[in-house]
N, CA, C and O atoms as CSV, one atom per row, in Angstrom:
chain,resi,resn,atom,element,x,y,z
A,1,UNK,N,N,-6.262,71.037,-30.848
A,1,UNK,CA,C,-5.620,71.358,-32.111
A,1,UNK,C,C,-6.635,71.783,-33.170
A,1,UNK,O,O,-6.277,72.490,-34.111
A,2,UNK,N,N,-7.889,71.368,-33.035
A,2,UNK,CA,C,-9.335,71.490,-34.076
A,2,UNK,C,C,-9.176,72.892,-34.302
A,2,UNK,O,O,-8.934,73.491,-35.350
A,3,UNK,N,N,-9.433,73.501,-32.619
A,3,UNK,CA,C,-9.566,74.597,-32.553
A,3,UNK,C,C,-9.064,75.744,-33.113
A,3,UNK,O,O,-9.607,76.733,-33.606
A,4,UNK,N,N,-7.230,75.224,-32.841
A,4,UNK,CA,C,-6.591,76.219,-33.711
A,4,UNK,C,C,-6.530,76.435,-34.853
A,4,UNK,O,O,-6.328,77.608,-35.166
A,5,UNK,N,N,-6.662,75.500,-35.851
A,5,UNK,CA,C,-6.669,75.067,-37.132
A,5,UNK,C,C,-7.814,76.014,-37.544
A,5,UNK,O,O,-7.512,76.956,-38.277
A,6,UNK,N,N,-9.175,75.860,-37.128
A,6,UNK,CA,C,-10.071,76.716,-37.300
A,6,UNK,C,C,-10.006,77.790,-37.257
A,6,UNK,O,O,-10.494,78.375,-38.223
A,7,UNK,N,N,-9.333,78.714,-36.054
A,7,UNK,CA,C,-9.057,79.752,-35.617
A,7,UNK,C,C,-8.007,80.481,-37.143
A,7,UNK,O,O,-8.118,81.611,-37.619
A,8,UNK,N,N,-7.092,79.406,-37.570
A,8,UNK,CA,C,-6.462,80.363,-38.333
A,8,UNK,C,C,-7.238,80.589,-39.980
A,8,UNK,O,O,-7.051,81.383,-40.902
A,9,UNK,N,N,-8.050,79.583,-39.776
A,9,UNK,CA,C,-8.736,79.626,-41.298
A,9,UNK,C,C,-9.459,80.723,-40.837
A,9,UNK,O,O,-9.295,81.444,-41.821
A,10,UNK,N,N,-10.128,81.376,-40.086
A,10,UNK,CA,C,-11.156,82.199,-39.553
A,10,UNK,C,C,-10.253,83.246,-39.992
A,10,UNK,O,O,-10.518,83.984,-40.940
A,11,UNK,N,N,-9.215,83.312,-39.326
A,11,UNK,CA,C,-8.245,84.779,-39.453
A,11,UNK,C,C,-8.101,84.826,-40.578
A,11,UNK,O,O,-8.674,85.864,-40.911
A,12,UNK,N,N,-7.382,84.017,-42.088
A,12,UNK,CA,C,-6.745,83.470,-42.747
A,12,UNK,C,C,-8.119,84.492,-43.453
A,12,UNK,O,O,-7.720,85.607,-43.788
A,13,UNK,N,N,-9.192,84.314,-43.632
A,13,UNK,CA,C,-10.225,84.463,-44.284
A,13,UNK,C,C,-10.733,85.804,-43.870
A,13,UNK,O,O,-11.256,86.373,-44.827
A,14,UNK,N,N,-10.756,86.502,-42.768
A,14,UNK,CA,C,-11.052,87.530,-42.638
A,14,UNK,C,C,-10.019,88.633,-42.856
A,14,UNK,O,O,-10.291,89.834,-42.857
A,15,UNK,N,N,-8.764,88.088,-43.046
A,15,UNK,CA,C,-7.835,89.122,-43.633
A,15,UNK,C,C,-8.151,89.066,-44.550
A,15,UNK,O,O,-8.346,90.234,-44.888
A,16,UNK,N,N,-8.475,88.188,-45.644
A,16,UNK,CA,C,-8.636,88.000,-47.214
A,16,UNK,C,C,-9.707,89.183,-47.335
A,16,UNK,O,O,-9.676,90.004,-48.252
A,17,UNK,N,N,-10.509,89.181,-46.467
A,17,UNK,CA,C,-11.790,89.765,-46.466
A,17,UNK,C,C,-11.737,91.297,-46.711
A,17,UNK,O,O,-12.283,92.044,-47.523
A,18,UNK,N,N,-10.601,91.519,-45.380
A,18,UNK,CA,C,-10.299,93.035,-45.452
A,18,UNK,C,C,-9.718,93.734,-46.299
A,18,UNK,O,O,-9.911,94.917,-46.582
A,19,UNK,N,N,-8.380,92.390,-47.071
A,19,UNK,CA,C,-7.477,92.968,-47.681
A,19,UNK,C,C,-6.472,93.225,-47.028
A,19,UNK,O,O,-6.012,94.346,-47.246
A,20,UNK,N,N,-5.962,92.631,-46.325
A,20,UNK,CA,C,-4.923,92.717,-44.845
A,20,UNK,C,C,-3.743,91.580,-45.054
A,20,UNK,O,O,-2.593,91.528,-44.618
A,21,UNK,N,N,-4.446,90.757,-45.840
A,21,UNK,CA,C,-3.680,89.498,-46.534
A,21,UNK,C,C,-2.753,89.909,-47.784
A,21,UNK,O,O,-3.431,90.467,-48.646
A,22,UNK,N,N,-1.816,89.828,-48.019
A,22,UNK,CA,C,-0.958,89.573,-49.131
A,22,UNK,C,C,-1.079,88.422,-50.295
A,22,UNK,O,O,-0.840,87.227,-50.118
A,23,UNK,N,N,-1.452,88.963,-51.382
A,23,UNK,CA,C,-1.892,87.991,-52.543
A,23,UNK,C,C,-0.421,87.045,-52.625
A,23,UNK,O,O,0.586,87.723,-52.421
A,24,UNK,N,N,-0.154,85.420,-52.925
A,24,UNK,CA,C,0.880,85.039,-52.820
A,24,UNK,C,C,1.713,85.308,-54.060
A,24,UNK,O,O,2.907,85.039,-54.186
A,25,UNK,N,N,1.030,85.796,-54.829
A,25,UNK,CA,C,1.755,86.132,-56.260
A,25,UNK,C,C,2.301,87.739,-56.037
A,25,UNK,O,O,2.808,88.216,-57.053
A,26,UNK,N,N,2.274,88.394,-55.162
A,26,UNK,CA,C,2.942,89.552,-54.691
A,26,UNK,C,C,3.902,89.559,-53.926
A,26,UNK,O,O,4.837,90.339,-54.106
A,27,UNK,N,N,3.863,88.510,-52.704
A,27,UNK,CA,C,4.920,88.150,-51.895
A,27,UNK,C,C,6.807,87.979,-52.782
A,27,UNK,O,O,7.767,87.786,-52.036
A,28,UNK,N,N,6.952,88.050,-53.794
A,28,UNK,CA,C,8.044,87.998,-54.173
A,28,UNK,C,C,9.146,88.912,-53.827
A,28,UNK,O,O,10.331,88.627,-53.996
A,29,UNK,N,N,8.746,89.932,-53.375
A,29,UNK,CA,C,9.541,91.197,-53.172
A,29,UNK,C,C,9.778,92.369,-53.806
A,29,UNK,O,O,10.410,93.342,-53.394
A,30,UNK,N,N,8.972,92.128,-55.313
A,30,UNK,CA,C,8.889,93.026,-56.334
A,30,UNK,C,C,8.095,94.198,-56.214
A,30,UNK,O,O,7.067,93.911,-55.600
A,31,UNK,N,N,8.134,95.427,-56.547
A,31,UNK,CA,C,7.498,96.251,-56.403
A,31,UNK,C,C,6.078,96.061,-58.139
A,31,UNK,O,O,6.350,95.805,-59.312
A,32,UNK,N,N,4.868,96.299,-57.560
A,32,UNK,CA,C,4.242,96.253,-58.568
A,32,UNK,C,C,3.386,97.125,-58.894
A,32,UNK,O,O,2.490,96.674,-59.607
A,33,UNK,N,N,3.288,98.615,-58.551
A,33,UNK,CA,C,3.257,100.112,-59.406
A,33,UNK,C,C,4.444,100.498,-60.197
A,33,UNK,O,O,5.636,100.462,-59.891
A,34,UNK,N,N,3.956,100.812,-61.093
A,34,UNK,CA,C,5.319,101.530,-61.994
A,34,UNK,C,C,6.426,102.073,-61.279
A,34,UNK,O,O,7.598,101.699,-61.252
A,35,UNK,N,N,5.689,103.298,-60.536
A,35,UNK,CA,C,6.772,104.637,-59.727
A,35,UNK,C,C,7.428,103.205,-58.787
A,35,UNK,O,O,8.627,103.049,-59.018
A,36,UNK,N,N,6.924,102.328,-57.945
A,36,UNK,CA,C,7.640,101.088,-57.527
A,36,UNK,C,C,8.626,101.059,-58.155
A,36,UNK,O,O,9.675,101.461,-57.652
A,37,UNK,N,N,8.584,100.659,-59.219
A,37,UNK,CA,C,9.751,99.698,-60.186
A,37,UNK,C,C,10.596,100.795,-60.363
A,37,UNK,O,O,11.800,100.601,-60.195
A,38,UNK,N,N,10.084,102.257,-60.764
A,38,UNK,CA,C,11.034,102.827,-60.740
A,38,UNK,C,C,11.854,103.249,-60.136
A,38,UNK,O,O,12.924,103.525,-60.678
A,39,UNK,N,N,11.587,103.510,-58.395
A,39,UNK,CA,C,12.103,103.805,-58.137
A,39,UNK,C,C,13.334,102.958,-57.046
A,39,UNK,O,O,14.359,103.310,-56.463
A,40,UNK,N,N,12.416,101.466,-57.205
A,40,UNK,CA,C,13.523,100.531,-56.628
A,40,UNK,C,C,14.596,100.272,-57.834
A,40,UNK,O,O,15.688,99.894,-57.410
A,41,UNK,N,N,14.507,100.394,-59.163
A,41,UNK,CA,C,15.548,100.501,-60.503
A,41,UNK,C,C,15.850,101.894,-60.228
A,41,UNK,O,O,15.171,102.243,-61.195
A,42,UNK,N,N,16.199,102.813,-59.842
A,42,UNK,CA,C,16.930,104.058,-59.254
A,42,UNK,C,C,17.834,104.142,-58.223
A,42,UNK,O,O,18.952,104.656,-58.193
A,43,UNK,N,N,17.086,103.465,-57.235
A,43,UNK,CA,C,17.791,103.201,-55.938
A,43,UNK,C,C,19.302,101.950,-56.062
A,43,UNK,O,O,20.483,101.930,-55.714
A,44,UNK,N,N,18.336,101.060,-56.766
A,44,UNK,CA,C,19.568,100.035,-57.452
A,44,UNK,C,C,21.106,100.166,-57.651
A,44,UNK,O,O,22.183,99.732,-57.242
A,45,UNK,N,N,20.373,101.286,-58.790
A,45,UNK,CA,C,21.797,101.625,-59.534
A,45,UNK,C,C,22.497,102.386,-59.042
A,45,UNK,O,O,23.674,102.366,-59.400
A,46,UNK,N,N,22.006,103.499,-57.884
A,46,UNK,CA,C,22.547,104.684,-57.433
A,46,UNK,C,C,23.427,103.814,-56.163
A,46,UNK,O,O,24.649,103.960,-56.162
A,47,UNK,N,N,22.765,102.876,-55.047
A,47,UNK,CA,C,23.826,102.306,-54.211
A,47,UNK,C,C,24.518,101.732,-54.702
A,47,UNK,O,O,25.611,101.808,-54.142
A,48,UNK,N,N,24.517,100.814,-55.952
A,48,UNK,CA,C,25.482,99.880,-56.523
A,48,UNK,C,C,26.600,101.210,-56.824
A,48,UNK,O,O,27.799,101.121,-56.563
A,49,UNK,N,N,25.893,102.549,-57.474
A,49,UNK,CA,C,27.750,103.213,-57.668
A,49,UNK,C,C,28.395,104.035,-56.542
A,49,UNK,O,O,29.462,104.643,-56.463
A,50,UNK,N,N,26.977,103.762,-55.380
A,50,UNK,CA,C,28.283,104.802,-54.039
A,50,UNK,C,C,28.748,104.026,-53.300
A,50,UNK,O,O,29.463,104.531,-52.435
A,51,UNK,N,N,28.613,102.720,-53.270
A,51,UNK,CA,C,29.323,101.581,-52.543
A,51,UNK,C,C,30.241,101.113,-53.557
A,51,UNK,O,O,30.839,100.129,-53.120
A,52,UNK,N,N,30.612,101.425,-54.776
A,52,UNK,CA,C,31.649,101.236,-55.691
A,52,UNK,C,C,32.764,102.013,-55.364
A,52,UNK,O,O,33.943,101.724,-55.162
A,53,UNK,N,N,31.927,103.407,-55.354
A,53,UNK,CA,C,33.322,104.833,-55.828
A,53,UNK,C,C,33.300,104.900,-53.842
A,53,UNK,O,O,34.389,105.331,-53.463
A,54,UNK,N,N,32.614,104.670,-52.979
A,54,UNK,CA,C,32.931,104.548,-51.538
A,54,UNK,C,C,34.896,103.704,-51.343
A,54,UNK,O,O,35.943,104.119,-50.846
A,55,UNK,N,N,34.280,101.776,-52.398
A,55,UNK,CA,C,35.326,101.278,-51.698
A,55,UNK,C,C,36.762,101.804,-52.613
A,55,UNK,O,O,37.878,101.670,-52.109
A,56,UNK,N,N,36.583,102.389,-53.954
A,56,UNK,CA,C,37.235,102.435,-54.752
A,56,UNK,C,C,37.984,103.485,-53.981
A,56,UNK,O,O,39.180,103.205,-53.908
A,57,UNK,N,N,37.731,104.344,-53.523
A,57,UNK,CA,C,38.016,105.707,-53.185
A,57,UNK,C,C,39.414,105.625,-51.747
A,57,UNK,O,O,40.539,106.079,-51.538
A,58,UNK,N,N,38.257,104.623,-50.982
A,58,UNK,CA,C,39.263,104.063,-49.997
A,58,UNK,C,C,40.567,103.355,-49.860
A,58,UNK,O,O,41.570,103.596,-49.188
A,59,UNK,N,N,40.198,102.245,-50.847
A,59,UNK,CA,C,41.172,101.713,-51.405
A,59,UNK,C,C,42.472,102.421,-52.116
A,59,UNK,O,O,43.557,101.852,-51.995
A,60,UNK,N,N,42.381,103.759,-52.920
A,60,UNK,CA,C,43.190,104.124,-53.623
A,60,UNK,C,C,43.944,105.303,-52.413
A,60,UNK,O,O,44.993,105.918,-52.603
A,61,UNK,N,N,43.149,105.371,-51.293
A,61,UNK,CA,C,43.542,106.200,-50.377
A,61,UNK,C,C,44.706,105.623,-49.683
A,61,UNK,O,O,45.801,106.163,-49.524
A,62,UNK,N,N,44.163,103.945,-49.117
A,62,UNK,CA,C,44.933,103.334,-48.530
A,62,UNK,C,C,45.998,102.723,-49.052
A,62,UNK,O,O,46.899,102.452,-48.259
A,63,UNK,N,N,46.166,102.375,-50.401
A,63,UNK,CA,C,47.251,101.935,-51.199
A,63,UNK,C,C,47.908,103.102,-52.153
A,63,UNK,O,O,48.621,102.582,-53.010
A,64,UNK,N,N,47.883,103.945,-52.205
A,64,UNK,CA,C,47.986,105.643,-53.018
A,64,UNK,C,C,48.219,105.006,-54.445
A,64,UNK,O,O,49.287,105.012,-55.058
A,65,UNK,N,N,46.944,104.417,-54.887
A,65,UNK,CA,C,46.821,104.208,-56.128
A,65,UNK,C,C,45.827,105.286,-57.188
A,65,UNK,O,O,45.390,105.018,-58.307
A,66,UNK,N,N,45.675,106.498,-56.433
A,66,UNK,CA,C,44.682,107.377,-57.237
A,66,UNK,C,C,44.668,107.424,-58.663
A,66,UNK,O,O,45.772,107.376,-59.206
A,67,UNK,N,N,43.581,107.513,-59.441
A,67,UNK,CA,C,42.799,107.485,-59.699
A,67,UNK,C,C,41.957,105.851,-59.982
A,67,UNK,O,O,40.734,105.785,-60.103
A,68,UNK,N,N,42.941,104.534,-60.057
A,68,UNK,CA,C,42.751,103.690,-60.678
A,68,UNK,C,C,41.799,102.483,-60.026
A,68,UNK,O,O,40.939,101.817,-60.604
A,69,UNK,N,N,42.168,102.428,-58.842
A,69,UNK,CA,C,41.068,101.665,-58.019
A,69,UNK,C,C,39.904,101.970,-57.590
A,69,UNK,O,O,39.184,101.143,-57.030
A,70,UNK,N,N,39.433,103.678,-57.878
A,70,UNK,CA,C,38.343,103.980,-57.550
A,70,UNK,C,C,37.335,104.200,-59.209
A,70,UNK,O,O,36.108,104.123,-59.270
A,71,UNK,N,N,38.328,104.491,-60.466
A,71,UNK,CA,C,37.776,104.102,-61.701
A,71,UNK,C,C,37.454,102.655,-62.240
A,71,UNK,O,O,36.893,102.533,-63.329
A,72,UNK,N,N,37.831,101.482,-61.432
A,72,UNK,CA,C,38.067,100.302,-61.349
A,72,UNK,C,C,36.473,99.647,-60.913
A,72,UNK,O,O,35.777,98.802,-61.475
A,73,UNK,N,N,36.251,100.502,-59.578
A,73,UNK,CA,C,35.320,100.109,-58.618
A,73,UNK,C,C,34.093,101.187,-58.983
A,73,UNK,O,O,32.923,101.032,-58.635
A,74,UNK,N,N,34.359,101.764,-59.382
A,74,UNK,CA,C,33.076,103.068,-60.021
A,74,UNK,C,C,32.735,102.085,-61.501
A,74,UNK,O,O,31.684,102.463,-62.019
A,75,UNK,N,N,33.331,101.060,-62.171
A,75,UNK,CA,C,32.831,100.557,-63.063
A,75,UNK,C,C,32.151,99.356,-62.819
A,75,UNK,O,O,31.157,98.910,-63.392
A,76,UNK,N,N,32.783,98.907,-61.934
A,76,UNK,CA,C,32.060,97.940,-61.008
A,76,UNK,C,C,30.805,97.697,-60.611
A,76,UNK,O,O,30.040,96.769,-60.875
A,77,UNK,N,N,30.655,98.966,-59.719
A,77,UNK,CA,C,29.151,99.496,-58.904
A,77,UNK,C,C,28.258,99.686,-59.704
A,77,UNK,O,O,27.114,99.321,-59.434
A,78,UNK,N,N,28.621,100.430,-61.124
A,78,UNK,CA,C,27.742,100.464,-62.536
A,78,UNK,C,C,27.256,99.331,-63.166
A,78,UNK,O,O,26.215,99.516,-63.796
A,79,UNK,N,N,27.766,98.076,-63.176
A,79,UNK,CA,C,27.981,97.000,-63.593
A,79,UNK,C,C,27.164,96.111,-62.851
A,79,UNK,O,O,26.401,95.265,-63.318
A,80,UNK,N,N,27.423,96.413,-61.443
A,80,UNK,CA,C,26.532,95.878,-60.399
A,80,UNK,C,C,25.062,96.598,-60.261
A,80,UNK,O,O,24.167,95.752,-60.254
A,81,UNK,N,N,24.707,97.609,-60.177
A,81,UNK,CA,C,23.560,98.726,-60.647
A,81,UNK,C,C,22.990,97.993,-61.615
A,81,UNK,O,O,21.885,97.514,-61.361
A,82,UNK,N,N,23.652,97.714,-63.047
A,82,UNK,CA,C,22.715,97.417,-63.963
A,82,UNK,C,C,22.198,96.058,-64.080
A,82,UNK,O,O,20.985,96.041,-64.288
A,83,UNK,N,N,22.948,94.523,-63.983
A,83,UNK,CA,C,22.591,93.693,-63.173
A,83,UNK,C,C,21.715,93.736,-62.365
A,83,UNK,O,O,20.758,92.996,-62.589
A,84,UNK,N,N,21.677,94.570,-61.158
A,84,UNK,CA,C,20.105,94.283,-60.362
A,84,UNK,C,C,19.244,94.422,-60.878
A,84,UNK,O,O,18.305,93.637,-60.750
A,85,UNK,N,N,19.177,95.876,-61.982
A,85,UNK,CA,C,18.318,96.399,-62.717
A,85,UNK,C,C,17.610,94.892,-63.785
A,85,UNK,O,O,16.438,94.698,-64.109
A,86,UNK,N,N,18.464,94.309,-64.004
A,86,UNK,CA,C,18.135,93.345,-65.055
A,86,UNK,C,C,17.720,91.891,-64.048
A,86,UNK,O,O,17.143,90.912,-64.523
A,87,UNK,N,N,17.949,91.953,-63.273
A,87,UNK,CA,C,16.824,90.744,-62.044
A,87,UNK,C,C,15.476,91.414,-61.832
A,87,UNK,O,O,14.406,90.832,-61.654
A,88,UNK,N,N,15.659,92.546,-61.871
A,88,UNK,CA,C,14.190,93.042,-61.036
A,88,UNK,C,C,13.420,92.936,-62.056
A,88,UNK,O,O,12.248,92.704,-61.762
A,89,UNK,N,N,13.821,93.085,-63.926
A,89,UNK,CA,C,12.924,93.197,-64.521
A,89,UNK,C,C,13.261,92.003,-65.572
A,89,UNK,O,O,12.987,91.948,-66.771
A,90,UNK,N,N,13.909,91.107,-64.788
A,90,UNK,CA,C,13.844,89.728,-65.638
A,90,UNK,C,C,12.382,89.123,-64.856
A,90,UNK,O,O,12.019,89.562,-63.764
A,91,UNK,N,N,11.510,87.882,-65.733
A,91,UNK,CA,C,10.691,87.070,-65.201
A,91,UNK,C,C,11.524,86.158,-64.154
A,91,UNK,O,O,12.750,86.078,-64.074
A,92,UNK,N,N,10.748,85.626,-63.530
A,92,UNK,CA,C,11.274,84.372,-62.299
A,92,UNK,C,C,11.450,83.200,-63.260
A,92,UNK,O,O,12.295,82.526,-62.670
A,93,UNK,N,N,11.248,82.758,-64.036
A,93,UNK,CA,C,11.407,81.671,-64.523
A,93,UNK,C,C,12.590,81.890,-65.740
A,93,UNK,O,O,12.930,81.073,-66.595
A,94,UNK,N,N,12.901,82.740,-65.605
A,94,UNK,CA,C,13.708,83.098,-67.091
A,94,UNK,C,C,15.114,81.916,-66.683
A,94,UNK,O,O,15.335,81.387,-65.594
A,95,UNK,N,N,15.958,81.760,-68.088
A,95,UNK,CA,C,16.949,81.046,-67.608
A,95,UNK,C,C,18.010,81.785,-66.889
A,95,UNK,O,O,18.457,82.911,-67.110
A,96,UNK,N,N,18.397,80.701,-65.757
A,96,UNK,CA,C,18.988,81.322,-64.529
A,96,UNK,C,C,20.956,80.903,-65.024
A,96,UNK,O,O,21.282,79.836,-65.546
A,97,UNK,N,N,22.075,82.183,-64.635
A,97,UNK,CA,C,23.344,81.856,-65.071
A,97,UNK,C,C,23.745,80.388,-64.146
A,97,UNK,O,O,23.285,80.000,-63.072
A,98,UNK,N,N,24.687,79.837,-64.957
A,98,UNK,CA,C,25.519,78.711,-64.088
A,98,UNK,C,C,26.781,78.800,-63.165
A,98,UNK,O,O,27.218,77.788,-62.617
């Protein structure tokens, strides 16, 4: 067991070395270049409104409620878009909803 223990501090340390290692204050999932942020806050908002006006669309297909369930769900996806937008660029410690 010595052995392995050693073995991974060895690795553990020569990734550090290379830069092969992930700083643990990066591991969060956040992007941390600008064009990053921007463009995961792009991507955000753009699936949050085609998986909106997608189910909205369907929905008004399958119940022939046109226009109202897909203006319903297109406000939605926007709503949901901007929300992520506001996690990605809230702090981790900020106060969390109940």
């Amino acid at each position: 067991m010595a052995e392995q223990d050693n073995f991974e501090d060895r690795l553990r340390q020569a990734r550090a070395r290379q830069g092969l290692d992930i700083a643990p204050e990066k591991r969060d999932g956040k992007p941390t270049s600008p064009y990053g942020v921007g463009f995961r806050a792009g991507v955000e908002v753009v699936s949050a409104l085609i998986v909106g006006i997608a189910l909205g669309a369907i929905l008004d297909r399958w119940l022939g409620t046109w226009p109202w369930l897909f203006l319903v769900f297109f406000l939605m996806g926007g709503v949901a878009g901007v929300l992520n937008v506001y996690r990605l660029f809230s702090p981790r410690g900020g106060a969390k909803p109940r």
